[in-house]
C-alpha positions as a Markdown table, in Angstrom:
| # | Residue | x | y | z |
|---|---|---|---|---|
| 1 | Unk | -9.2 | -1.2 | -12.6 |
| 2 | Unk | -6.2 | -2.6 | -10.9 |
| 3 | Unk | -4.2 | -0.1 | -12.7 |
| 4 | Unk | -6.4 | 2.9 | -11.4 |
| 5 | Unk | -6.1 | 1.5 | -7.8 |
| 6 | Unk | -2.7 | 1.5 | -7.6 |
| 7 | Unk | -2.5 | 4.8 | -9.0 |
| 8 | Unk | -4.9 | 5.8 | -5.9 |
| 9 | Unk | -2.5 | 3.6 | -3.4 |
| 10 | Unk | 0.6 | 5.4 | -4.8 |
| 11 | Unk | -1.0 | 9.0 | -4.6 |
| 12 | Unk | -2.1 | 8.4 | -1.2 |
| 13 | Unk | 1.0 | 6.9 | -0.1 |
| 14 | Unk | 2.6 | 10.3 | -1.1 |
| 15 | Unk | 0.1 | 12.7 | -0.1 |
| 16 | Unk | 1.4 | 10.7 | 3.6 |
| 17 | Unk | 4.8 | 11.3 | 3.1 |
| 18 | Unk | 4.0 | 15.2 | 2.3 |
| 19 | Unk | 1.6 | 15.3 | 5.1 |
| 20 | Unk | 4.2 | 13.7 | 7.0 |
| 21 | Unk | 7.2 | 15.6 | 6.0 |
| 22 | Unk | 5.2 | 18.7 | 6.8 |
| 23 | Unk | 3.7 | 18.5 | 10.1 |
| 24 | Unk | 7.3 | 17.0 | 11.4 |
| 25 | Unk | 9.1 | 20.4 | 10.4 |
| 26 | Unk | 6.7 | 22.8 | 11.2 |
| 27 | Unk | 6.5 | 21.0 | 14.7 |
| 28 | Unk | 9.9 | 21.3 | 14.8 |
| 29 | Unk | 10.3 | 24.8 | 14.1 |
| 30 | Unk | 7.2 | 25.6 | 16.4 |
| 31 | Unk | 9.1 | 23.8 | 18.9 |
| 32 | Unk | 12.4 | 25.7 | 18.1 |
| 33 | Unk | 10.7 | 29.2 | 18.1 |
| 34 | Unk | 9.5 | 28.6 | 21.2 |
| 35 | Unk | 12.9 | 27.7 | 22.5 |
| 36 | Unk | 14.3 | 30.3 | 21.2 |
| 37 | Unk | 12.0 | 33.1 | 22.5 |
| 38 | Unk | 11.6 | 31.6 | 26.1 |
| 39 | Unk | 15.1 | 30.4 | 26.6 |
| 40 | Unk | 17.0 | 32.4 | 24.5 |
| 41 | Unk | 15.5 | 35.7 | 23.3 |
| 42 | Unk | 14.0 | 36.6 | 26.6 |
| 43 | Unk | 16.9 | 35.7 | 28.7 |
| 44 | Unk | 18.9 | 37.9 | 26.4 |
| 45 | Unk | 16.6 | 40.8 | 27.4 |
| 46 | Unk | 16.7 | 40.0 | 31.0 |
| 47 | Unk | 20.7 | 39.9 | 31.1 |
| 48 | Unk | 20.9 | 43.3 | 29.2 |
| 49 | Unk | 18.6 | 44.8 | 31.8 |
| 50 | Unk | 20.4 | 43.5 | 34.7 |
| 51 | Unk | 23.6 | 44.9 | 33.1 |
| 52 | Unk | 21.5 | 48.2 | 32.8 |
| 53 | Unk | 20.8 | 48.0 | 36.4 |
| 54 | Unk | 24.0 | 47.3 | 37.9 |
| 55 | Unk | 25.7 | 50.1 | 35.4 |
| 56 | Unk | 22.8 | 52.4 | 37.1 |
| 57 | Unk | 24.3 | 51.4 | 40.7 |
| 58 | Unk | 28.1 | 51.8 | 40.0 |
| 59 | Unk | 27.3 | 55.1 | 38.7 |
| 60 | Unk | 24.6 | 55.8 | 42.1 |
| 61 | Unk | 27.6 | 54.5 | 44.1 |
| 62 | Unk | 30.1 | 57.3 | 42.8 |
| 63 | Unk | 27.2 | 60.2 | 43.1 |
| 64 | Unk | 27.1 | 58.6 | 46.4 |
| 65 | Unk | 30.8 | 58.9 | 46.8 |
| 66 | Unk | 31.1 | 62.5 | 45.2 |
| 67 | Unk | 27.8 | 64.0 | 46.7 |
| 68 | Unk | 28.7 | 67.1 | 49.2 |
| 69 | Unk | 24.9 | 66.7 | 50.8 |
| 70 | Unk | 23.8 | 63.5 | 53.1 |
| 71 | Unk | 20.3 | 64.3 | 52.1 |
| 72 | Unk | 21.5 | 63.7 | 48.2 |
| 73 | Unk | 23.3 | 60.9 | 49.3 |
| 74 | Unk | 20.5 | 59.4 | 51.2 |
| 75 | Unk | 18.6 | 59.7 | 47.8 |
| 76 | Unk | 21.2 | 57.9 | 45.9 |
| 77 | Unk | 21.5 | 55.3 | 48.3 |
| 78 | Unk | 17.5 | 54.6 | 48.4 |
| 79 | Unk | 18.4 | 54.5 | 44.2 |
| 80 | Unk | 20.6 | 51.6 | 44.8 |
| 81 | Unk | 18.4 | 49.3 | 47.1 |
| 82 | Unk | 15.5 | 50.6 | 44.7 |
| 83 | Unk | 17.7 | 49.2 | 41.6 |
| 84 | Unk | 19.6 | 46.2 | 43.6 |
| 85 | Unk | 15.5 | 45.0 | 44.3 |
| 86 | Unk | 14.6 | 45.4 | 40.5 |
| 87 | Unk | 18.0 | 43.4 | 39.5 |
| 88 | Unk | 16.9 | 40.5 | 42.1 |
| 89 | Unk | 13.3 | 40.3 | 40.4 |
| 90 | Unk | 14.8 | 39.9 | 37.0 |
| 91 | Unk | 17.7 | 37.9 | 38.0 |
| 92 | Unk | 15.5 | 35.7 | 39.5 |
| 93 | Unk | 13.4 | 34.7 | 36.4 |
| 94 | Unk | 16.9 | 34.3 | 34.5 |
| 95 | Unk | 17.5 | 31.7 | 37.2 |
| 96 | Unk | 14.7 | 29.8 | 36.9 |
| 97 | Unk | 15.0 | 28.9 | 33.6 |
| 98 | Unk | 16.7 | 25.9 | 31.6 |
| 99 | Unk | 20.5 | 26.4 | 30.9 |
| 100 | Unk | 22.8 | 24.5 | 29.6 |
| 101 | Unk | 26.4 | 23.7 | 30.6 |
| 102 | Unk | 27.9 | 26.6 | 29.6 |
| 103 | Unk | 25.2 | 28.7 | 30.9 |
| 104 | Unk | 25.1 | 26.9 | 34.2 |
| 105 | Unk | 29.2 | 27.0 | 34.8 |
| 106 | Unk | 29.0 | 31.0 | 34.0 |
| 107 | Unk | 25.8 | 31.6 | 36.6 |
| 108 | Unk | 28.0 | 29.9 | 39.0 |
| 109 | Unk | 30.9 | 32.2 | 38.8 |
| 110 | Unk | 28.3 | 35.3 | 37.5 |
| 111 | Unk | 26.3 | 34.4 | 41.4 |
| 112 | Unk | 29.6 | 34.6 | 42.8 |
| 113 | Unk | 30.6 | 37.8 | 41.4 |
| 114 | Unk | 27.4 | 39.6 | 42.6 |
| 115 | Unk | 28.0 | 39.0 | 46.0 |
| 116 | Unk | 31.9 | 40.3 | 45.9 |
| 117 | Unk | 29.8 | 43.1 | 43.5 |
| 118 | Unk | 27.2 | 43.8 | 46.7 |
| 119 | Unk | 30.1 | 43.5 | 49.7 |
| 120 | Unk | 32.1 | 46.0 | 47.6 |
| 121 | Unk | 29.0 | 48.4 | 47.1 |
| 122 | Unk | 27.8 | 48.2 | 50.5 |
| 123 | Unk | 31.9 | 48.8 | 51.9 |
| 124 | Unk | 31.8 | 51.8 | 49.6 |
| 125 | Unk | 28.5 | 53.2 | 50.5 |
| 126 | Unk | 29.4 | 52.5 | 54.6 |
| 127 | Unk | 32.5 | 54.5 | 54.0 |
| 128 | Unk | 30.9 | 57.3 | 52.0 |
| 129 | Unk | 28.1 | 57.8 | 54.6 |
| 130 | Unk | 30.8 | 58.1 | 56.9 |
| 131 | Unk | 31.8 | 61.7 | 55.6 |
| 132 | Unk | 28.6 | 62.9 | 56.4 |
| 133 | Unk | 27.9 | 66.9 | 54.2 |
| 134 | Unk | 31.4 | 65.3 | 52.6 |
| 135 | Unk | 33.0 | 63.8 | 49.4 |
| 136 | Unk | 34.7 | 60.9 | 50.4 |
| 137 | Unk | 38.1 | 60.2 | 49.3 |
| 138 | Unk | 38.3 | 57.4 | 51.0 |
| 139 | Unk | 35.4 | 55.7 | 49.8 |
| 140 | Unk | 36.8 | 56.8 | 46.6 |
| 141 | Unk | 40.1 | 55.1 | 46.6 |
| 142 | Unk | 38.0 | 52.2 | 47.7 |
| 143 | Unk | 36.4 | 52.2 | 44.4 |
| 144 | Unk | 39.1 | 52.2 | 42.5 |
| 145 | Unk | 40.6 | 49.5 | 44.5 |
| 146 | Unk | 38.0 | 47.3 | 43.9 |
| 147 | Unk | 36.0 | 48.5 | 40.5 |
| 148 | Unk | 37.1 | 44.8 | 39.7 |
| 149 | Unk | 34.4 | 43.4 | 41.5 |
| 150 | Unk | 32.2 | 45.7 | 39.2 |
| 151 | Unk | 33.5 | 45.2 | 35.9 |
| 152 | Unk | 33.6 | 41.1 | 35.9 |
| 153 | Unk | 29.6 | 41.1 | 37.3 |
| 154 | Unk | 29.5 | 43.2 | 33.8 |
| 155 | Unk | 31.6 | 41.2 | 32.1 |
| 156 | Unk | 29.6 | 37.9 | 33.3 |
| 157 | Unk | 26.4 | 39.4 | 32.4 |
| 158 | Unk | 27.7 | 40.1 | 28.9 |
| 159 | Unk | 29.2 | 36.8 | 28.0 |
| 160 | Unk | 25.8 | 35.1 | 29.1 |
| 161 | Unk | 23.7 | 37.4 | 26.9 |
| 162 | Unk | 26.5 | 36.6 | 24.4 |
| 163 | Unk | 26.3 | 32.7 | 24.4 |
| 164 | Unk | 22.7 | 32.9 | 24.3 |
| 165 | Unk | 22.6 | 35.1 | 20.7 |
| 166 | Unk | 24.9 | 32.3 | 19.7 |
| 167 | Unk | 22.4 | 29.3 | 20.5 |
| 168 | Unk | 19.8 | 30.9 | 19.1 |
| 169 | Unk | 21.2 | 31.8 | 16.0 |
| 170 | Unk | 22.2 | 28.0 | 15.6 |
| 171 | Unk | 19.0 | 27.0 | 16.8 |
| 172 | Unk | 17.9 | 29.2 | 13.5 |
| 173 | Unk | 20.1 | 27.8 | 11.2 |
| 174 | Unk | 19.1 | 24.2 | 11.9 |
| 175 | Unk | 15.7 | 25.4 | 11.3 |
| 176 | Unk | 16.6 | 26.7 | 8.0 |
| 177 | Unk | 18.2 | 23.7 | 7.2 |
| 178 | Unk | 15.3 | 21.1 | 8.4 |
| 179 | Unk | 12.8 | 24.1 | 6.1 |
| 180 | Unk | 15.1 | 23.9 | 2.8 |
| 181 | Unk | 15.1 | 19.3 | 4.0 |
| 182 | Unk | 11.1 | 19.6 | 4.2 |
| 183 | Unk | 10.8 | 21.6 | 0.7 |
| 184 | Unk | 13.1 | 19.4 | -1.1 |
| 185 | Unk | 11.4 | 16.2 | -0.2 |
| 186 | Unk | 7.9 | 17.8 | -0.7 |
| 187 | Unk | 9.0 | 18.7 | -4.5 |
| 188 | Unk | 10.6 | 15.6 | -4.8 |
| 189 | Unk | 7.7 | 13.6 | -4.1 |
């Protein structure tokens, strides 16, 4: 009898410690999927689509600057505040999320770099609108005097997206590595 309860004790006790095991690690990975998708995979998706958008303005910007018709160019310029609003909508949810360090030390210089991105677009478009049923060289050499300002808001944009692949993956890989944790211990006990 004594024999037979103990038996019970001991199979109960590790029936626990499964029961245990598992609900820690699939909490955990429940926890880390969710991490992943909101602050990782999502952002990710945001970042490429505001490099999208700002690739769609730089190239609105030289139809602007290239454009013989003010009625064309009006267009294009309607494009770009059409676009710039879009980029500020989706921007905006980027900002409102978590970031870490990293994260928050490239928003800083990435907010910084959209407004030297917007003075140089709005200079280029000002000077362009200047020429009237005109190219504008001048608005041109503009450009190239400053395409700076657009390829680092790109660059920014990228690296963000870029560090955020790399958390999640690791995120991923600790998750295997709690999954294989949980399995062993279940087959051991």
């Amino acid at each position: 009898s004594q024999k037979v309860l103990s038996l019970v004790f001991l199979s109960s006790f590790f029936i626990f410690i499964v029961g245990l095991v598992g609900f820690h690690f699939t909490n955990k990975a429940s926890q880390d999927m969710n991490t992943i998708y909101l602050h990782k995979t999502l952002p990710i998706s945001w970042l490429n689509e505001c490099a999208t958008l700002g690739r769609k303005n730089e190239t609105n910007v030289l139809k602007v600057i290239f454009t013989k018709s003010s009625e064309r160019r009006a267009k294009y310029v309607e494009d770009i505040n059409n676009t710039g609003k879009e980029f500020s909508e989706i921007f905006a949810k980027y900002e409102k999320i978590k970031h870490d360090d990293t994260e928050k030390e490239k928003l800083a210089i990435l907010k910084e770099e959209l407004k030297d991105y917007r003075k140089t677009r709005l200079k280029i478009v000002e000077i362009a609108i200047k020429a009237g049923n005109n190219q504008s060289p001048e608005a041109h050499k503009y450009y190239l005097e400053n395409v700076s300002a657009f390829d680092n808001f790109n660059f920014t944009l990228k690296e963000l997206a870029k560090h955020s692949e790399k958390v999640a993956a690791e995120i991923n890989t600790e998750n295997a590595k709690n999954s294989f944790f949980a399995q062993l211990t279940i087959v051991i006990t």
